[in-house]
N, C-alpha and C positions, 0 to 999 in steps of 0.2 A: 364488792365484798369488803367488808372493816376487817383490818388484819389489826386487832387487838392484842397488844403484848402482854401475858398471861406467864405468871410463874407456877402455878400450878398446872398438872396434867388434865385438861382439858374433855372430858368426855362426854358425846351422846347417847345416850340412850334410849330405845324410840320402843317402846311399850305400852300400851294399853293401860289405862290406869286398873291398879289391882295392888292386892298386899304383897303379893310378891316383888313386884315394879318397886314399890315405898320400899323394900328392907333391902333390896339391891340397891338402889338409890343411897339409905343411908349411908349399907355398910361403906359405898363407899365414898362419900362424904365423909365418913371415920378414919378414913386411911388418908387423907388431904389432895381427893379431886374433886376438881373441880365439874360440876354434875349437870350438864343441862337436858330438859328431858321431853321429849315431845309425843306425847298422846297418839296421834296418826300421824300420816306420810306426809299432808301437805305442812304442818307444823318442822316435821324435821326436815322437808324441801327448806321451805322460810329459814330454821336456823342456820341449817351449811350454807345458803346464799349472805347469811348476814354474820354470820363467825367463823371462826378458826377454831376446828377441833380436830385431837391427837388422838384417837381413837374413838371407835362407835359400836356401839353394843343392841342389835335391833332383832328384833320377830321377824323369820323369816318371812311367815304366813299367818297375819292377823284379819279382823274385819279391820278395812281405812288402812292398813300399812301394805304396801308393796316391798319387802324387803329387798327384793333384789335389784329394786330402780331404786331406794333408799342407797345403798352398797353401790350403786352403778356413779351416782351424783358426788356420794363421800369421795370416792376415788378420784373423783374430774378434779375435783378440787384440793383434795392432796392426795396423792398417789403413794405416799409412804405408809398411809395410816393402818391402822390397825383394825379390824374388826371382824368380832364375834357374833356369830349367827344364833338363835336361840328356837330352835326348832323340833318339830313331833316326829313322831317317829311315822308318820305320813308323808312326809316332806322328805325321803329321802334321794331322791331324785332331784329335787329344789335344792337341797343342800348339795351334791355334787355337782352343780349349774355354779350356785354359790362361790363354794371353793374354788373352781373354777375362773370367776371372771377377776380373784383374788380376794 
């Protein structure tokens, strides 16, 4: 894994391409993070094995994302970070698993 030293706040975001994805994405590329964004699971596997990010913003439950092996890999690799689940109101049982495994 490249530990690239990064002065901006470093963020994934594992979403499904959609207008919602794009105006999250911007807003916050507006506020000065740094934004990388992976379409399904095996793209944001790829990125945490090849970067260093401070937090991770994913669907719990997409087509192609597994979010709680997404959440499971984030933490192997840093255990401090941060991340926010983005889930239906279906998924409420997934989200307290979620929470859960931090």
């Amino acid at each position: 894994m490249s530990e690239k030293r990064h002065t901006q706040p470093r963020l994934l975001v594992v979403l499904p391409e959609s207008q919602q994805a794009r105006a999250l994405i911007f807003y916050l590329e507006q506020r000065s993070y740094e934004v990388l964004w992976a379409h399904e699971g095996q793209s944001a596997y790829d990125i945490l094995d090849a970067d260093a990010v401070d937090a991770l913003i994913y669907a719990l439950r997409e087509k192609r994302i597994d979010g709680l092996r997404v959440q499971q890999l984030a933490h192997k690799r840093n255990p401090a970070i941060c991340a926010i689940a983005i889930a239906g109101p279906e998924d409420i049982e997934l989200g307290v698993e979620a929470m859960r495994q931090g």
